[in-house]
N, C-alpha and C positions, 0 to 999 in steps of 0.2 A: 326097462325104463330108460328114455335116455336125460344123462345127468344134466346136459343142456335145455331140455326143455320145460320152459318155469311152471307153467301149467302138471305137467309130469308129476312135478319135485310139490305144486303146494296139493296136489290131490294125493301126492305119498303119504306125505305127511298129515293130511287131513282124517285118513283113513287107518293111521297108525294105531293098533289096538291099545296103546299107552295113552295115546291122545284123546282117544274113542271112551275110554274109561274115565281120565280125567272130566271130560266133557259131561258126561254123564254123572258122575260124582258133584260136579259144579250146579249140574240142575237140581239134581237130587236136594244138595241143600238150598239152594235159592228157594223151590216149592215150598219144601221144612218150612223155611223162615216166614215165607209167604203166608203159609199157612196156622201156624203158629202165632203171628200178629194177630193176625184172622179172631183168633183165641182171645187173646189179651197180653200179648207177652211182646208188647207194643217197641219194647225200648230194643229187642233183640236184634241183633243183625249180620249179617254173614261174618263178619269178624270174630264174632263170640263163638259160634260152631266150632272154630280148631281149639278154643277150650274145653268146649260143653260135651264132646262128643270123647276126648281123652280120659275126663274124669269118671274118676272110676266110684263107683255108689260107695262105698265105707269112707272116700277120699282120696288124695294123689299128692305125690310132692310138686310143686312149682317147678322142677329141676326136671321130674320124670314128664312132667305137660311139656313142658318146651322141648325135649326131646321127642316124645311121639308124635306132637307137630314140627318137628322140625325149625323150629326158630329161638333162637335166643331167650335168655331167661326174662332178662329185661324185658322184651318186647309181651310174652306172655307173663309176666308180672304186670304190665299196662292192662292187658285183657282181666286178670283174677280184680284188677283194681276195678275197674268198670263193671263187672260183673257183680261184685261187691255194690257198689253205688245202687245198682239195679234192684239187690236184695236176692240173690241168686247162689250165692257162696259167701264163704267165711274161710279168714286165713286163722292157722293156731298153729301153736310150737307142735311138732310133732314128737309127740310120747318118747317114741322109740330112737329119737335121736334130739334133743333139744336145740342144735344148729338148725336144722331144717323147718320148713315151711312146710305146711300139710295144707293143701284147700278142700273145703267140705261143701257137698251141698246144706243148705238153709231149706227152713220146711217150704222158704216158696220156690227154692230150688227145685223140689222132690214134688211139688201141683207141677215144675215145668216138667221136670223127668215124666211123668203120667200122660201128659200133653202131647209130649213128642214121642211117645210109644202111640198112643191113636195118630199121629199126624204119620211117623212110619206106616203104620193099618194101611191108613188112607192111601199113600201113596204106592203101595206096594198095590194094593187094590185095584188103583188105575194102572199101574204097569201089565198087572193080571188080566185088565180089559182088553190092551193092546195085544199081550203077547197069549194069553189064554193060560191057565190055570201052570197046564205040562209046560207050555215055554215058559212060564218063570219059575216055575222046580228047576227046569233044564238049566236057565240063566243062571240061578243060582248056583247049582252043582258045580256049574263049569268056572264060575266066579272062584269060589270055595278051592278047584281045583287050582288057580293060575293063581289066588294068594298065596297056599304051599305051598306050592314049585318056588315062589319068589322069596319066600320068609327064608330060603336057604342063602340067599345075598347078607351081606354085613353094607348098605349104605352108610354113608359120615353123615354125622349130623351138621347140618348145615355153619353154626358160629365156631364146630371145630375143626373145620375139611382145612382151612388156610392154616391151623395149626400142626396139623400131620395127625392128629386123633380119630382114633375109629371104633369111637363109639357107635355101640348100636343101637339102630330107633326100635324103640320096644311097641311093638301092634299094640 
């Protein structure tokens, strides 16, 4: 590749398997959300994914969401707050430590959790069209494979990299 030539450097970078995943990851939930209004779930929208997809079915701390997405507590306390509005979740003191925030889904959380396992179906289904049954086993294995290889990294979380902290984003 020569480092001079712009065309070179933006089809490097276009085709970079990081970017390539990204790119795919970005559809993946656009479709979701697409698809999902589709449903009834009218108020959601790509913003709410980097909460909705962290939370874990018993519940999540606000502290451990902002870390698996990557952003500030603040910023994902705006999302649990919106989400809230929506009727999607629910904050509560959490048991096990009464300083902490716990977000839970709400039962219309758990219709949207149902939702988005068929809206997955779906789309996994149309990937299965294009790639046929074997390539998206194949896609997945190899997906599956380059997550492990990568879970051996400690990235910084994003509001602590300017602090010197390295914390880890927990999958």
């Amino acid at each position: 590749m020569d480092a001079g030539d712009p065309g070179q450097l933006r089809d490097a970078r276009q085709e970079n398997i990081g970017r390539l995943c990204l790119r795919l990851y970005r559809a993946f939930n656009a479709r979701a959300v697409t698809m999902l209004q589709a449903r009834g779930h009218v108020a959601l929208t790509l913003a709410h994914t980097a909460l909705l997809i962290h939370l874990d079915v018993e519940g999540t701390r606000i502290v451990d969401l902002a870390n698996r997405a990557g952003m500030s507590k603040q910023a994902m306390g705006r999302l649990v707050h919106d989400l809230e509005q929506v009727g999607y979740v629910r904050r509560a003191v959490d048991p096990s430590d009464r300083r902490a925030t716990l977000v839970t889904f709400t039962p219309e959380g758990r219709a949207f959790l149902r939702d988005a396992a068929i809206v997955k179906r779906d789309i996994e289904a149309e990937y299965a069209a294009l790639l046929g049954d074997d390539g998206l086993a194949e896609l997945r294995d190899q997906l599956l494979a380059l997550v492990g290889h990568g879970e051996h990294d400690e990235p910084m979380r994003r509001d602590s990299a300017s602090r010197g902290n390295t914390a880890r984003n927990r999958p």
